[in-house]
N, C-alpha and C positions, 0 to 999 in steps of 0.2 A: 283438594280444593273445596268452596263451599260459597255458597250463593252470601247476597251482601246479609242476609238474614240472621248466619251464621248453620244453616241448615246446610247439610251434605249433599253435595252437587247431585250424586247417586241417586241422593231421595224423589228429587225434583223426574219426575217421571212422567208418563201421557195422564194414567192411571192415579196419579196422585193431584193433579189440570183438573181430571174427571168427578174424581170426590170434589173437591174445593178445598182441598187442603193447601194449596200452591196461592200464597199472596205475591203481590208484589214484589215484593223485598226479597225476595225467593228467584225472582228473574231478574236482578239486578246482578253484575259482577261485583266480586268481594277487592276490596282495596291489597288484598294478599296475593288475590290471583293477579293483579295489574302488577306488582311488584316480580312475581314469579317471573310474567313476560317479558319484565325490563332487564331481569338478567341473563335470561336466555338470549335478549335483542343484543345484548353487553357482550353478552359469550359469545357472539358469534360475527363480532364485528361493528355490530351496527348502535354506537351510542346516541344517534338522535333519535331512532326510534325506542330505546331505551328512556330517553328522556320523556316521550313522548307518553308513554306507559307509566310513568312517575308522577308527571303531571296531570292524567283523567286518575291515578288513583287519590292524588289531595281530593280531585274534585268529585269521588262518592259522597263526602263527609259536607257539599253544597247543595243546597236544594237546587233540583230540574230548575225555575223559575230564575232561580241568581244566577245560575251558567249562564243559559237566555241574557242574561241582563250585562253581564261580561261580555258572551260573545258578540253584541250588537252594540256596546259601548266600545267596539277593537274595529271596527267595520273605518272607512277612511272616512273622515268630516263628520264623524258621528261625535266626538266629543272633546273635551278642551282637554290641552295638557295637564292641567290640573284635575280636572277629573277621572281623567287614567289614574293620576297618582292619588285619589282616593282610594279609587277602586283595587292599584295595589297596597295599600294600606288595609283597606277590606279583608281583603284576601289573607294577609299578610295575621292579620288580626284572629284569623278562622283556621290557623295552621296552612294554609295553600302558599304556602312561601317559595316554589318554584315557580307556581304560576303567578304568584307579584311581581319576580324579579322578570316574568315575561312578560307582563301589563307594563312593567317600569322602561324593557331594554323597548317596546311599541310605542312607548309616548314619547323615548328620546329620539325614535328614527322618526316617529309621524312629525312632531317639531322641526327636524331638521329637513324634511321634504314637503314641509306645506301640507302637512294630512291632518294636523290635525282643525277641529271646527272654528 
């Protein structure tokens, strides 16, 4: 396994914190390791947390600020139907094509239950 950096999980140590060797990108999970967990989740019975591990690893490759902007754009009455279906087209655009098709499957239930703005 290896941090989103591509640096070796092993190196990332208290000792390596201490020097300043250790940036950010270094304490981020790697999009390999979330795929690792999704088959383990898959091995072992459970495919919506499999899913669920497939989906945060599209979304390493989204800046912090656009999740935010996803996740509050999914919130109820927070925005029109057509603007989910930007957002999955967004996404969709940025390689996160599970997480479109799960902005698209919330804009067709928010529609149909008066959620959305």
């Amino acid at each position: 396994m290896k941090a989103f950096s591509g640096r070796p999980l092993e190196s990332v140590t208290l000792e390596a914190v201490r020097a300043g060797e250790v940036g950010p990108d270094d304490l981020r999970i790697h999009p390999e390791t979330l795929e690792h967990q999704a088959q383990v989740a898959q091995a072992h019975g459970n495919p919506q947390l499999a899913a669920n591990f497939r989906r945060a690893a599209e979304l390493t490759a989204i800046d912090d600020a656009d999740v935010m902007r996803v996740y509050e754009a999914l919130r109820p009455r927070r925005s029109t139907f057509v603007e989910l279906e930007e957002i999955a087209e967004w996404l969709s655009a940025r390689g996160a094509t599970m997480n479109a098709a799960l902005v698209r499957e919330a804009a067709q239930v928010y529609r149909r239950r008066g959620l959305c703005r």
